[in-house]
Biopython code that builds the backbone (N, CA, C, O; Angstrom):
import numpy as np
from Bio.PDB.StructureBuilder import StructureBuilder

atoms = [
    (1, "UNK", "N", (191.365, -46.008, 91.725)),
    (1, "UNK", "CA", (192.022, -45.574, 90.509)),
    (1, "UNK", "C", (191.644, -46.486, 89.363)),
    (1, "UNK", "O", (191.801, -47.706, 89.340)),
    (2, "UNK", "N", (191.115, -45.710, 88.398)),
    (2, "UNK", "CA", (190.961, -46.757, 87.113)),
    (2, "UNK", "C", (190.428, -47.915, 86.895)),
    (2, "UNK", "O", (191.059, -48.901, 86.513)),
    (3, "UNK", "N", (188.892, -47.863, 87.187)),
    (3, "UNK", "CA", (188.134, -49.321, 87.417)),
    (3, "UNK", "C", (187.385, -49.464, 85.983)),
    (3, "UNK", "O", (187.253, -48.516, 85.209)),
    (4, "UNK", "N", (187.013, -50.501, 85.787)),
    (4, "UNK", "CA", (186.214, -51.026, 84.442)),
    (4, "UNK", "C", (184.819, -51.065, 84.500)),
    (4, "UNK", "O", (184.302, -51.469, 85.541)),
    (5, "UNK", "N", (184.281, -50.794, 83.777)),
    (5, "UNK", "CA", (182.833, -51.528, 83.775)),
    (5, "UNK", "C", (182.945, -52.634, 83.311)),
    (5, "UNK", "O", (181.830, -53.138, 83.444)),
    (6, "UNK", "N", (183.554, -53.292, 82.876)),
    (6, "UNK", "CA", (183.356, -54.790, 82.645)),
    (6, "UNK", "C", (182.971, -55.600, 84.245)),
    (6, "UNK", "O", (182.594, -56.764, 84.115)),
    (7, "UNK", "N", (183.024, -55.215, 85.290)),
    (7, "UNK", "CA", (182.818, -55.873, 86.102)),
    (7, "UNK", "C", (181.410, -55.924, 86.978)),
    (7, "UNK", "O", (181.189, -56.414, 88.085)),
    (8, "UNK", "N", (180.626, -55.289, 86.131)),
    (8, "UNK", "CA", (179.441, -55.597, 86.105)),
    (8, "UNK", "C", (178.385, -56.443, 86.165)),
    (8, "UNK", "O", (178.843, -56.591, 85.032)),
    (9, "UNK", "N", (177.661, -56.990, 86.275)),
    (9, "UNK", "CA", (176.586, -58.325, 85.399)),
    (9, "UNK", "C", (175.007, -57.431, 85.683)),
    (9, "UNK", "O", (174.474, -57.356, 86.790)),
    (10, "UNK", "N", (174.600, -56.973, 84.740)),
    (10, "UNK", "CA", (173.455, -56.342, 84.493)),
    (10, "UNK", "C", (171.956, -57.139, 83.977)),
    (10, "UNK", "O", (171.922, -57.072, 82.748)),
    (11, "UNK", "N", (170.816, -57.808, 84.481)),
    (11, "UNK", "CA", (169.888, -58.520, 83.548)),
    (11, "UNK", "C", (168.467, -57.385, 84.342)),
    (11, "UNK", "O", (168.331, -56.596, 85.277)),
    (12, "UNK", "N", (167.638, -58.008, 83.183)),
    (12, "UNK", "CA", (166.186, -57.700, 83.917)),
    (12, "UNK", "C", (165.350, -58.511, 83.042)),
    (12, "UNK", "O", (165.631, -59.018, 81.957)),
    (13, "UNK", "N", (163.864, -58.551, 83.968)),
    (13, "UNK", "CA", (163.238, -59.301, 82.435)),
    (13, "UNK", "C", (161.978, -58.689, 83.342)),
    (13, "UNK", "O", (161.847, -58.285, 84.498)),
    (14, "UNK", "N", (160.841, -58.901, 81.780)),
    (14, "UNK", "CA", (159.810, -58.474, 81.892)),
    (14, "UNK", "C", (158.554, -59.673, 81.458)),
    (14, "UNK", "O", (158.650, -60.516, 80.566)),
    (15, "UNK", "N", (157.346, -59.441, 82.414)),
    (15, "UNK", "CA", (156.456, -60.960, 82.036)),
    (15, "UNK", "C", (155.096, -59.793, 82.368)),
    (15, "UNK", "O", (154.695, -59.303, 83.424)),
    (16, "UNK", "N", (154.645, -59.640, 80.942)),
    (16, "UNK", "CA", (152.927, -58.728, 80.790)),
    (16, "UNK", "C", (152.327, -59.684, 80.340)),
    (16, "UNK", "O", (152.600, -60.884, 80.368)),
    (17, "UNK", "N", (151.105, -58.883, 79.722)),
    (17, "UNK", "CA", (149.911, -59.313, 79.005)),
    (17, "UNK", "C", (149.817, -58.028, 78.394)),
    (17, "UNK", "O", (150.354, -57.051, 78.915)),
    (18, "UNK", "N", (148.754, -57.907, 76.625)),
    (18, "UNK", "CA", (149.285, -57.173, 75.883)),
    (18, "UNK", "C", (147.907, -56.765, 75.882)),
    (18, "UNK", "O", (147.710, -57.064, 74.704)),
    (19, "UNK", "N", (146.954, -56.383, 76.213)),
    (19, "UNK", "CA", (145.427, -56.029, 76.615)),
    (19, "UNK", "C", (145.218, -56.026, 75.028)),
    (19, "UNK", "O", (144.434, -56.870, 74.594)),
    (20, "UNK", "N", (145.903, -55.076, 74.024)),
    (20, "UNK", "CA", (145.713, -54.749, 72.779)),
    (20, "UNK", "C", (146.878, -54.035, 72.226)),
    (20, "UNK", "O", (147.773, -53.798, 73.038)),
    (21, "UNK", "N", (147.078, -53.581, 70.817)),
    (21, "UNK", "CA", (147.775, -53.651, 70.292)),
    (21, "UNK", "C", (148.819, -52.011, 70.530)),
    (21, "UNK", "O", (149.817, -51.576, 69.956)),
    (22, "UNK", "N", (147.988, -51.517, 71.613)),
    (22, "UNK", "CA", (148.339, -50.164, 72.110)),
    (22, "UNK", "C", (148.535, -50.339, 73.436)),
    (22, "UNK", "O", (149.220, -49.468, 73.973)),
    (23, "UNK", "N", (148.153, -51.167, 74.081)),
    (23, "UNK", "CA", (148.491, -50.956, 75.824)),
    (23, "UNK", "C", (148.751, -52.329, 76.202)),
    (23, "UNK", "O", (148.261, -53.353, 75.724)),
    (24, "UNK", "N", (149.729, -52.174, 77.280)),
    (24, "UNK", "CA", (150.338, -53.622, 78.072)),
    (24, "UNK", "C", (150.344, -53.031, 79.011)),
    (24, "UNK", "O", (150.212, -51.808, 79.043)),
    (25, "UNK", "N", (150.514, -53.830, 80.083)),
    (25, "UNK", "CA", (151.072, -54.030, 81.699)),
    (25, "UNK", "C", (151.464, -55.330, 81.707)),
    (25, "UNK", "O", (151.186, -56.309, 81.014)),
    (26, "UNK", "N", (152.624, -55.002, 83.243)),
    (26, "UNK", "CA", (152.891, -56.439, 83.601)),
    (26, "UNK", "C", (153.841, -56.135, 84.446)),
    (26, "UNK", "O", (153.789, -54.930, 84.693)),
    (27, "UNK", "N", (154.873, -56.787, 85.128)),
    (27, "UNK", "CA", (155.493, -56.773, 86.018)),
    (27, "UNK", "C", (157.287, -56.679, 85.978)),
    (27, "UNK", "O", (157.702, -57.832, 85.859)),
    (28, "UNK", "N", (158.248, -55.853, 86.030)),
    (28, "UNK", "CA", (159.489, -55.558, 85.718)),
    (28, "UNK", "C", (160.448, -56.008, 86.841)),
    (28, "UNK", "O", (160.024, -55.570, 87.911)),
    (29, "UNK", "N", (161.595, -56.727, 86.998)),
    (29, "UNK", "CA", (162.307, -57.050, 87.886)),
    (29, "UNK", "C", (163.913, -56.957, 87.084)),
    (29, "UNK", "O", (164.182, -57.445, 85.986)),
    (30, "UNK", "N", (164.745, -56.269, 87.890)),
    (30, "UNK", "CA", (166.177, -55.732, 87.187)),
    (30, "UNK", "C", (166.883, -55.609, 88.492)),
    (30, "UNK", "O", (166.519, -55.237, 89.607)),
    (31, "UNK", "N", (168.334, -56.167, 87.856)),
    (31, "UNK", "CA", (169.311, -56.681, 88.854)),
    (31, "UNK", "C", (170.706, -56.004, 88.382)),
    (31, "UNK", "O", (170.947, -56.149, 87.184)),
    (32, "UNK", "N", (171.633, -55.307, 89.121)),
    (32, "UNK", "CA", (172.786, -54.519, 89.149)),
    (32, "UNK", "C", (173.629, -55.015, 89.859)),
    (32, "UNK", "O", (173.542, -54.837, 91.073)),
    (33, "UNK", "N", (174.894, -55.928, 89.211)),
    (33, "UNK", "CA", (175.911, -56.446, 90.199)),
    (33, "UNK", "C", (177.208, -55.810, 90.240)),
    (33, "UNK", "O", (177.851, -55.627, 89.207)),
    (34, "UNK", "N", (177.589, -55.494, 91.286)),
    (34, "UNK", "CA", (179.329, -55.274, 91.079)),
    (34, "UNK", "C", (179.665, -56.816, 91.213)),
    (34, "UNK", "O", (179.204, -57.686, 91.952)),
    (35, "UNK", "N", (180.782, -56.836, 90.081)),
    (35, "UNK", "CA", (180.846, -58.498, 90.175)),
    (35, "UNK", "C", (181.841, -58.915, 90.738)),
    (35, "UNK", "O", (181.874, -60.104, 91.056)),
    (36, "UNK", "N", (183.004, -58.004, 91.039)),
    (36, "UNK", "CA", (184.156, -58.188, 91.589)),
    (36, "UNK", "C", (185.421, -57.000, 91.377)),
    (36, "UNK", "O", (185.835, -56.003, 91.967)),
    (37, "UNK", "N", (185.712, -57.726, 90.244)),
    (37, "UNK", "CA", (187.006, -56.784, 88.979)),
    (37, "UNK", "C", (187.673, -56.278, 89.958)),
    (37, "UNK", "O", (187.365, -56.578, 91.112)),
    (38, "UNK", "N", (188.754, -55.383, 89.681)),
    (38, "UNK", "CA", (189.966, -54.918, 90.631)),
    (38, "UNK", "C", (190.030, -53.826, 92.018)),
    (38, "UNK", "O", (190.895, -53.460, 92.814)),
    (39, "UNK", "N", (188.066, -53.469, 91.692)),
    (39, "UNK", "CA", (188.179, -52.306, 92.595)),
    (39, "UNK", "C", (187.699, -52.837, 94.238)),
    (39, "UNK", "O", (188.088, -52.428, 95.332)),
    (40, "UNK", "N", (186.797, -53.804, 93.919)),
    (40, "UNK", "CA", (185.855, -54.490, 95.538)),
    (40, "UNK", "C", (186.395, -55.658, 95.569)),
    (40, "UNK", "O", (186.627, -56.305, 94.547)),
    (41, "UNK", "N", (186.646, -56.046, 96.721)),
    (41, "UNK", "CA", (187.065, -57.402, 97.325)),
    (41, "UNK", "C", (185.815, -58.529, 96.858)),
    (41, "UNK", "O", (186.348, -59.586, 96.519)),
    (42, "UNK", "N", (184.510, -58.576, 96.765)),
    (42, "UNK", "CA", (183.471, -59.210, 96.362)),
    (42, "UNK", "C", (182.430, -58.969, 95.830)),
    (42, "UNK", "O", (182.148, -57.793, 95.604)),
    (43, "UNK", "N", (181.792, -59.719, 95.570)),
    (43, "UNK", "CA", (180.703, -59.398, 94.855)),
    (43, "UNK", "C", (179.570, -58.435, 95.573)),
    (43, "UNK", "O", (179.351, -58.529, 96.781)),
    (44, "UNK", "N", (179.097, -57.803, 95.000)),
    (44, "UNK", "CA", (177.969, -56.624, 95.653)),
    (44, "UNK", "C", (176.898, -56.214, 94.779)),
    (44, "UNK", "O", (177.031, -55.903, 93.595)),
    (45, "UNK", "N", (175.951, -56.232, 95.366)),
    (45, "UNK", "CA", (174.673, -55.930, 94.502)),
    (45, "UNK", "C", (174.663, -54.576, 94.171)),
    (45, "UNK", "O", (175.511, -53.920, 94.775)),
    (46, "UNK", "N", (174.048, -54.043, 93.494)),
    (46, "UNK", "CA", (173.570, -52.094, 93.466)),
    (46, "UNK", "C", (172.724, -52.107, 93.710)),
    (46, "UNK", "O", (172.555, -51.587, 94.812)),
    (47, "UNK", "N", (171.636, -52.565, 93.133)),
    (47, "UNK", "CA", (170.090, -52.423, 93.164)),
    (47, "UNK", "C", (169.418, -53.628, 92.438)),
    (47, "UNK", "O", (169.765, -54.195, 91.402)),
    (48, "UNK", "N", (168.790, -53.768, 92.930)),
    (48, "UNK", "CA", (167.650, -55.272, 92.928)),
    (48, "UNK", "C", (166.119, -54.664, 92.799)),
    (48, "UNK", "O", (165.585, -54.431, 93.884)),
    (49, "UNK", "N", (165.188, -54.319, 91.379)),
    (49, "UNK", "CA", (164.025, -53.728, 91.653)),
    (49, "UNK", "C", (163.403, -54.817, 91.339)),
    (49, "UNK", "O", (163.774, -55.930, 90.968)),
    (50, "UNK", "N", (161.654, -53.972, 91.693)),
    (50, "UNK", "CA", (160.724, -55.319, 91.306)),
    (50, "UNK", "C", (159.344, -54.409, 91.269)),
    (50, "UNK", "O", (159.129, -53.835, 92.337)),
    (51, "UNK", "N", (158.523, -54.214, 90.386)),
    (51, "UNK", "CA", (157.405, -53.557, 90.085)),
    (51, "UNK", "C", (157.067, -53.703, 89.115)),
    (51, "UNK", "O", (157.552, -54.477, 88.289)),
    (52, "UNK", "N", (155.973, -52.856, 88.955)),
    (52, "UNK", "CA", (154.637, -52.798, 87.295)),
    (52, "UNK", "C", (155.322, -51.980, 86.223)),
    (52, "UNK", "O", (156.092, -51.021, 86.286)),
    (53, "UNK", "N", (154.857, -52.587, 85.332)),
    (53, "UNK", "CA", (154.834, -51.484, 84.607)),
    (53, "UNK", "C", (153.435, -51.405, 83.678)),
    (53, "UNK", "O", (152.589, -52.298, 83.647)),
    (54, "UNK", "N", (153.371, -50.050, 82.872)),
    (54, "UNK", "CA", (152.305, -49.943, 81.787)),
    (54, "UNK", "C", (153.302, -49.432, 80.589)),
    (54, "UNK", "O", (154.332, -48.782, 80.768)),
    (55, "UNK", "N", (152.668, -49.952, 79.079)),
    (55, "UNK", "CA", (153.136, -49.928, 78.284)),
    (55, "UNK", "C", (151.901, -48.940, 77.208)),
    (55, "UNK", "O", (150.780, -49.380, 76.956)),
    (56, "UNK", "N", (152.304, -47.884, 76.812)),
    (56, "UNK", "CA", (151.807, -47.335, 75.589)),
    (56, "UNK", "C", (152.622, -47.527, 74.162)),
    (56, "UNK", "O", (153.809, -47.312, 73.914)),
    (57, "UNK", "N", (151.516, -48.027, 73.284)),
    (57, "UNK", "CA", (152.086, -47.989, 71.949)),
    (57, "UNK", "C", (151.548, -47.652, 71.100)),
    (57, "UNK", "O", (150.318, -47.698, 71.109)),
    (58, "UNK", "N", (152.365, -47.092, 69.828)),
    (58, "UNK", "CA", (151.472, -46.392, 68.356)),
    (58, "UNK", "C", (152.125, -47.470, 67.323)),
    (58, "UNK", "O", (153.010, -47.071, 66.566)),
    (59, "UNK", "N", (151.664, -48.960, 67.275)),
    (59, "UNK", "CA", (152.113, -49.919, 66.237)),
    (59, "UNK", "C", (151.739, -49.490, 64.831)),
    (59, "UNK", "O", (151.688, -50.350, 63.951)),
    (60, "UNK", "N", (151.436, -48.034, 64.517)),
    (60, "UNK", "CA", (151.809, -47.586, 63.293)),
    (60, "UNK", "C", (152.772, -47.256, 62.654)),
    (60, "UNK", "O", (153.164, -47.549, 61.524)),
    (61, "UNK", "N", (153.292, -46.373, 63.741)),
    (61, "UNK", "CA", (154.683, -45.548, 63.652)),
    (61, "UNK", "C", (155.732, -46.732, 64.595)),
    (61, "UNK", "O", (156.935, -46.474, 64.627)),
    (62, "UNK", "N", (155.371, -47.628, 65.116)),
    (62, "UNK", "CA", (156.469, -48.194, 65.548)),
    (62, "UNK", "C", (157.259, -47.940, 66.651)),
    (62, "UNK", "O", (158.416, -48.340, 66.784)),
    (63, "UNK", "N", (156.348, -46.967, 67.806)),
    (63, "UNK", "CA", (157.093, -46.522, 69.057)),
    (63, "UNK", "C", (156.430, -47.094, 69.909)),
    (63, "UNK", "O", (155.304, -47.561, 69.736)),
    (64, "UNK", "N", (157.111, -47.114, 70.979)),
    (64, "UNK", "CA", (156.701, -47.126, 72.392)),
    (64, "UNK", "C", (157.072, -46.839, 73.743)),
    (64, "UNK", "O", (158.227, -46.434, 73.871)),
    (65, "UNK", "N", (156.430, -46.940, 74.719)),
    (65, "UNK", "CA", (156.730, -45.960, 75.925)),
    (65, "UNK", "C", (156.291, -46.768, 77.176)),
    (65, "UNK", "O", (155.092, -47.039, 77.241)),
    (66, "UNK", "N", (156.876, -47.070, 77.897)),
    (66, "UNK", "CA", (157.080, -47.862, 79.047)),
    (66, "UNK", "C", (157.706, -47.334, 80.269)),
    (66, "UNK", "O", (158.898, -47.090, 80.454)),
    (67, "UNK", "N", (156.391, -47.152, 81.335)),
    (67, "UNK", "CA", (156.853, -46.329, 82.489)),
    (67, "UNK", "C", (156.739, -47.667, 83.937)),
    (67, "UNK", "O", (155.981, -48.624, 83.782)),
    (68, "UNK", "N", (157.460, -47.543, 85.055)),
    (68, "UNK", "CA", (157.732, -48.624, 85.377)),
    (68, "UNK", "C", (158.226, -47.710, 86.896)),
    (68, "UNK", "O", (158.863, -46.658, 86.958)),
    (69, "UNK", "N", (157.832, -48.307, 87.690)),
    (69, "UNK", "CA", (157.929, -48.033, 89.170)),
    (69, "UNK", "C", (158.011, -49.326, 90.333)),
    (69, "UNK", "O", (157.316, -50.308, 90.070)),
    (70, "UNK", "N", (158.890, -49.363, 91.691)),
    (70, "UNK", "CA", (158.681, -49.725, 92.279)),
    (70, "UNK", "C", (159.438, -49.979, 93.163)),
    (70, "UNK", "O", (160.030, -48.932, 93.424)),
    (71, "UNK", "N", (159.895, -51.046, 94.014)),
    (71, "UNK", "CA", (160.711, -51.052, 95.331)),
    (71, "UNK", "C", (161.866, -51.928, 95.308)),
    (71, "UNK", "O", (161.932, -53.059, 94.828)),
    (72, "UNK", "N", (162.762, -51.258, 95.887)),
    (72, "UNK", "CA", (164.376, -51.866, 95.873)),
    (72, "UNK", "C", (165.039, -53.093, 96.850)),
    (72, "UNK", "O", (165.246, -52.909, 98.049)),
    (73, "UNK", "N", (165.225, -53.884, 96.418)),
    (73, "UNK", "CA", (165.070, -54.839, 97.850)),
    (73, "UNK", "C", (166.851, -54.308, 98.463)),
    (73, "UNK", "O", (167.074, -54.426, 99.668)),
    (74, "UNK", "N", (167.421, -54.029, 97.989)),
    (74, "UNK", "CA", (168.592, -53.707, 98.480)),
    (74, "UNK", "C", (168.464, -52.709, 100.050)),
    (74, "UNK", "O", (167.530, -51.912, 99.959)),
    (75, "UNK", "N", (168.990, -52.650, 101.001)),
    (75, "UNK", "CA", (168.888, -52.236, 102.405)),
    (75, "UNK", "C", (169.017, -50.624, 102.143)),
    (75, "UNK", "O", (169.963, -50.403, 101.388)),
    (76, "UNK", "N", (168.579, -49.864, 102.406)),
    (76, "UNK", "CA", (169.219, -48.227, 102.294)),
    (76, "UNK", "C", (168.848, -47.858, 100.863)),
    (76, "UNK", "O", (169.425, -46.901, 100.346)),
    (77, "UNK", "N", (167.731, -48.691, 100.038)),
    (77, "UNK", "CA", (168.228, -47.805, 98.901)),
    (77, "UNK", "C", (166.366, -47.807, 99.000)),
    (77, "UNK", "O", (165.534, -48.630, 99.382)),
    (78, "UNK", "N", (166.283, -45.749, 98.160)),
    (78, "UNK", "CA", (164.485, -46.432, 98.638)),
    (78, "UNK", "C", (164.089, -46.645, 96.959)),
    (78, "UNK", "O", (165.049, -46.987, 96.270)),
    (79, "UNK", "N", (163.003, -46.505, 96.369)),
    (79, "UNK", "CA", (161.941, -47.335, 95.524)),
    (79, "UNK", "C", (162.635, -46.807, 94.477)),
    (79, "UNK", "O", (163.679, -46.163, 94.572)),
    (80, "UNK", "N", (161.988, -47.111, 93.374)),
    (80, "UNK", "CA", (162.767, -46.212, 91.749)),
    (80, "UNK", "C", (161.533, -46.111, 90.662)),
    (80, "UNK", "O", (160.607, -46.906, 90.495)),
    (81, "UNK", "N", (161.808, -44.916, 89.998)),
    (81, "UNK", "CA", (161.098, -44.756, 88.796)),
    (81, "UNK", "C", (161.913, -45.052, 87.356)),
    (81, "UNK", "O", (163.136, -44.916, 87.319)),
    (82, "UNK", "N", (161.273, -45.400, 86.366)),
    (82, "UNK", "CA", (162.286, -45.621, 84.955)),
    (82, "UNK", "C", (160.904, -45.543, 83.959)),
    (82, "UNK", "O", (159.939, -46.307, 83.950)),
    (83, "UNK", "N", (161.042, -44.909, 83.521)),
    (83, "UNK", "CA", (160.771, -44.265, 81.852)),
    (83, "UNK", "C", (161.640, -44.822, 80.737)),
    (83, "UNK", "O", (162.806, -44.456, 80.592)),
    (84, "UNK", "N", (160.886, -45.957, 79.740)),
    (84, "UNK", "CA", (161.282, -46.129, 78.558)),
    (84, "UNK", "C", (161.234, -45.713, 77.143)),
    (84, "UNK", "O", (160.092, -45.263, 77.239)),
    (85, "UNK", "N", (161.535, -45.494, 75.912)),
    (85, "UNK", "CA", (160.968, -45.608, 75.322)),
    (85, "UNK", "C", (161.675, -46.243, 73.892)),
    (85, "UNK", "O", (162.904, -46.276, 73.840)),
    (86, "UNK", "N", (161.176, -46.553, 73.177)),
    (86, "UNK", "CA", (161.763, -46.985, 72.180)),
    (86, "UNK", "C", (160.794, -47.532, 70.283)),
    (86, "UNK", "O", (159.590, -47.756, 70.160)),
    (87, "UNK", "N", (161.732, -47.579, 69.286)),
    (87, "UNK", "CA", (160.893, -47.631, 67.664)),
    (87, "UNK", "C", (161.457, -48.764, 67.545)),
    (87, "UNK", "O", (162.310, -49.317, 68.241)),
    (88, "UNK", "N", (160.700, -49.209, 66.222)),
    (88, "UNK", "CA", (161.061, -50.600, 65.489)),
    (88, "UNK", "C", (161.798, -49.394, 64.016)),
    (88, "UNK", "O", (161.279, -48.560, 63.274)),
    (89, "UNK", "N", (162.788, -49.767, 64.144)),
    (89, "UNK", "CA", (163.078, -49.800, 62.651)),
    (89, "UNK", "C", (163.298, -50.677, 61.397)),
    (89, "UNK", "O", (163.526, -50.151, 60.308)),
]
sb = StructureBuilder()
sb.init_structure("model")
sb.init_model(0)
sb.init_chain("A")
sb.init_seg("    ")
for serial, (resi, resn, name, xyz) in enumerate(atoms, 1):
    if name == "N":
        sb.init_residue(resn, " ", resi, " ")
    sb.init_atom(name, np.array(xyz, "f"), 0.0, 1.0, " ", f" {name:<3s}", serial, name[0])
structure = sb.get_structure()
């Protein structure tokens, strides 16, 4: 009944190389915690990924697009895909 998302702790980070001013790759790792809060007795992971990604960009217009695949270290859970995208304003 009635749980928060505050009890969360969400990070990821990303470490590329930028080939040029239109394409990157590099490697994506992102972490999903239940952190506790009123509903689970302890702490519990969701998902733990770790894979590539490639990066397309149009540094004219200020967008970009970041597709990103790979494997879950968590037990039972299988691999994941994630599609980004995002502008500079």
């Amino acid at each position: 009944a009635g749980g928060t998302t505050l009890s969360y702790i969400h990070y990821w980070a990303n470490l590329g190389y930028k080939v040029s001013s239109s394409f990157a790759f590099g490697a994506h790792f992102e972490h999903l915690i239940n952190s506790g809060g009123s509903n689970v007795s302890e702490a519990t992971d969701v998902y733990q990924w770790l894979g590539p990604y490639i990066q397309f960009s149009a540094p004219k217009y200020g967008i970009f697009s970041r597709l990103t695949a790979g494997g879950d270290f968590i037990e039972d859970n299988d691999s994941f895909f994630k599609v980004s995208a995002g502008f500079t304003l």
